[in-house]
N, C-alpha and C positions, 0 to 999 in steps of 0.2 A: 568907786570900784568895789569896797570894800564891804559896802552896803544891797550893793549889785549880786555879789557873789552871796549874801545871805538869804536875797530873798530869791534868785534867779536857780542861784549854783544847787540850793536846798530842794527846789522843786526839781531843778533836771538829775539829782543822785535818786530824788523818792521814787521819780517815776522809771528811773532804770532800776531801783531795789524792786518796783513792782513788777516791773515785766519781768524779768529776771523769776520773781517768786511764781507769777502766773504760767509761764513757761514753765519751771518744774512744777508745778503740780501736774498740767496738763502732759507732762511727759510719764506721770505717774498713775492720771487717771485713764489715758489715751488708751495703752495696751489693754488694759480690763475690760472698757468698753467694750473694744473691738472685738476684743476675743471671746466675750458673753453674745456679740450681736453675730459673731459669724458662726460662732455653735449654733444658734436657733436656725440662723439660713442653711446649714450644710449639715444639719440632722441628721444623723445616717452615715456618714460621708467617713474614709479613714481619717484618723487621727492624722494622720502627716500633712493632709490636706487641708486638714484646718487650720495647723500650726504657718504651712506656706501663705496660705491667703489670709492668716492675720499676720505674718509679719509683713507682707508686702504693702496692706493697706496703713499699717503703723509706718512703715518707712514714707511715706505718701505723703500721708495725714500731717504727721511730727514735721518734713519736710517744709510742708507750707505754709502749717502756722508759724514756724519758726519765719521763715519770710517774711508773715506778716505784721506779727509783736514787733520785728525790725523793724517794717516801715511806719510804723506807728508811734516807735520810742523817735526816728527819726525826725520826722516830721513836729514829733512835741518837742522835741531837745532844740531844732530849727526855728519856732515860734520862739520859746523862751530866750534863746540867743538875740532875739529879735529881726528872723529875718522873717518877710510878709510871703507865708505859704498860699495865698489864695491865688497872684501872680503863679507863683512855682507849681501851682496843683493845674492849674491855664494852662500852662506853658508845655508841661507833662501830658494835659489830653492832648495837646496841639502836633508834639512831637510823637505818643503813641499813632497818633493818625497818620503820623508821617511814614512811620515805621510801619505800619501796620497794611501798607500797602508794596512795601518791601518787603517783609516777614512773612509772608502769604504760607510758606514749608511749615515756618515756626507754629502758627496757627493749625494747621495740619496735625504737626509733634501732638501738638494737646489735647484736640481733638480725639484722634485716633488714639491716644495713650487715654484719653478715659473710657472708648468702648473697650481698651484690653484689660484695664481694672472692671469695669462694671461688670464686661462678662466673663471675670474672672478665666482668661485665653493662657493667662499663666501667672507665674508669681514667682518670688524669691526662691531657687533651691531647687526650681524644675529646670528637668533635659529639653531645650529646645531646638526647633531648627528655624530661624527667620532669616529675609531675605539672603538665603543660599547660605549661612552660616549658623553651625553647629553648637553649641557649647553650655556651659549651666548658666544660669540667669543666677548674678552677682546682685543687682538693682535692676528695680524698674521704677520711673517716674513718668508723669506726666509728657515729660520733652522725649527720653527715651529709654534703650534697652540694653543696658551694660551683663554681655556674656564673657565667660570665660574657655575656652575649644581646651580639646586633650593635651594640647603642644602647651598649656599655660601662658595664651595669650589672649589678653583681653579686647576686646570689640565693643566699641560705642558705636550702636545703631540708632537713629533717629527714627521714632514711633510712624513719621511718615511714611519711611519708605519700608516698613511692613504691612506688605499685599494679605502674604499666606501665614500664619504662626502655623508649625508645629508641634506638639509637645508630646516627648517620648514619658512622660512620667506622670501622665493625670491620672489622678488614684490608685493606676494599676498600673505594671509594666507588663509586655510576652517575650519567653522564651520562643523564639520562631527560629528557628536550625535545619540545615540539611546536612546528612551521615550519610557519606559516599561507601557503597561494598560490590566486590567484584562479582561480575556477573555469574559467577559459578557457584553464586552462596547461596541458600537455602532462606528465601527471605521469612516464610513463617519464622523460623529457625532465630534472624536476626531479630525480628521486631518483636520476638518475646523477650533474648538477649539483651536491647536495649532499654524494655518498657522495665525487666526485671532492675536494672542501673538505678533507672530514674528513679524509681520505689524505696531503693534501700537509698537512694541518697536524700529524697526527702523524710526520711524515717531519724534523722539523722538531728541531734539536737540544736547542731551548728548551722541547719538550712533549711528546718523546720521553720521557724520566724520568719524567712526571706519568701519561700515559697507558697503563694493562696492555693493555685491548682498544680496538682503533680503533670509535670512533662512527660508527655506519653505520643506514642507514632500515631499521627494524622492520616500518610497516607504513601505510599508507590508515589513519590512526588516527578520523578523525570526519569527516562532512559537514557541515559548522557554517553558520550564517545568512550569513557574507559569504566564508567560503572554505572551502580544504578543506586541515585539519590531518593533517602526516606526524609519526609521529614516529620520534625518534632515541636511540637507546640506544649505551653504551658504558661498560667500567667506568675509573677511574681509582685513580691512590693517595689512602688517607684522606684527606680533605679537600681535595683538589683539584677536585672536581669543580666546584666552585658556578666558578674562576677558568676551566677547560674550556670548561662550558658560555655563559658570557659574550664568552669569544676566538670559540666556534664561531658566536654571533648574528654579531658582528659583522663574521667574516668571510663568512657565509653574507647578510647583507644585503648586503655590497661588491659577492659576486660574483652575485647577481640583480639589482643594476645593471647591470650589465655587460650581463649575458645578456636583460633585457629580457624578466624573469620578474614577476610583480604579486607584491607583499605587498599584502594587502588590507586594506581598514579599515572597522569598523562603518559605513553605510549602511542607508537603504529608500527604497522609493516608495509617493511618497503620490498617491493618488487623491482627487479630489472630486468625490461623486455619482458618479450612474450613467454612464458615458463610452456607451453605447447611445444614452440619455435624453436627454444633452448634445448630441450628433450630431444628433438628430430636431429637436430646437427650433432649432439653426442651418440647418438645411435649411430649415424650414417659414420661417423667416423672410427666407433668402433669396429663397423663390420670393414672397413677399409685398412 
């Protein structure tokens, strides 16, 4: 026994001292790579963009080979124990095959999870919307897509059952708003009003950074039942927009106080009966 554990136990501590060492390195050499190899692909591209899609390929990468240095120290710690891996290595295609015609979804997961890395459809740290759910993208691996929605709850989506990805935060974000004013206002009048807002708020050193193109009126966007909607477009950096367009309501409601502009609000009139009919019977009865 004694003899066993010298010559056995020595090899299975070296070879976990080396995976062990070859795992940190590659976790030290891994980011650099990636992140030298995804600047030359994404040349051009903002800075925030390349930080997401290198860390999302680092969480992947690191993922797997970690996976794999396990099943490898496995397998060698299994042989020096003395059990016969050529059987167990058998036995594991035999039952992959078994599985693997039960797993058909799982197959799908990884499939579909490497066209959304390849074609880099999103990554770590972006706003997405997939199958009908909201939220920032926390992970993404190969199997699937762990989001996080406003309410701080987390969502494990499987790579397969995303048809459509959408993503609110690839490189750019928009300001896209509509400013409801009553129909009595002077629209020249407002959309200088407004376009002046936007101006001095991106002038501004706090929103200057957040803002690429200043928010400014697009257009006479509707004639709606109680006013008449402009809207305002503008782009921003990923994800800033929703905090933009929040600063911009409320400094665009300050300054039509001011100016003695209506924001208007759902109303109607109501009529009873005929006002003709009604007229005729108060006349007839005043000459009576």
């Amino acid at each position: 026994m004694i003899e066993w554990l010298k010559f056995h136990g020595g090899r299975i501590i070296l070879v976990i001292v080396i995976a062990a060492i070859v795992y940190y390195i590659l976790q030290k050499l891994i980011p650099r790579f990636v992140k030298r190899t995804v600047m030359l692909k994404m040349e051009g591209k903002p800075e925030e963009e390349v930080k997401k899609r290198s860390k999302t390929i680092n969480n992947v990468i690191r993922g797997t080979l970690g996976f794999v240095i396990g099943a490898v120290v496995l397998f060698t710690v299994l042989a020096e124990v003395g059990v016969n891996i050529g059987p167990a290595l058998a036995s594991l295609g035999i039952l992959g095959l078994a599985v693997s015609f039960g797993a058909q979804s799982l197959i799908k997961d990884l499939i579909n999870g490497m066209f959304i890395l390849i074609e880099n459809q999103y990554g770590v740290g972006d706003v997405v919307k997939v199958s009908g759910i909201a939220g920032l993208v926390e992970e993404v691996n190969l199997r699937r897509t762990v989001l996080r929605d406003l309410d701080g709850i987390v969502h494990y989506i499987p790579n397969s059952e995303i048809a459509i990805a959408s993503n609110f935060t690839k490189e750019f974000s928009r300001v896209n708003m509509n400013i409801s004013v009553g129909y009595g206002e002077d629209l020249d009048r407002v959309i200088t009003v407004i376009n002046q807002v936007c101006t001095a708020m991106v002038a501004e050193k706090e929103w200057k950074d957040k803002i690429i193109k200043t928010p400014q009126v697009l257009r006479v966007d509707k004639l709606g039942d109680s006013g008449i909607e402009i809207k305002i477009l503008g782009d921003t950096k990923p994800i800033a927009q929703w905090e933009v367009m929040g600063e911009l309501r409320k400094r665009i409601k300050q300054t039509f106080d001011k100016e003695n502009i209506e924001i208007p609000w759902p109303h109607m009139k109501v009529y009873f009966g005929n006002e003709t009919v009604a007229l005729r019977n108060t006349e007839s009865l005043t000459e009576n």
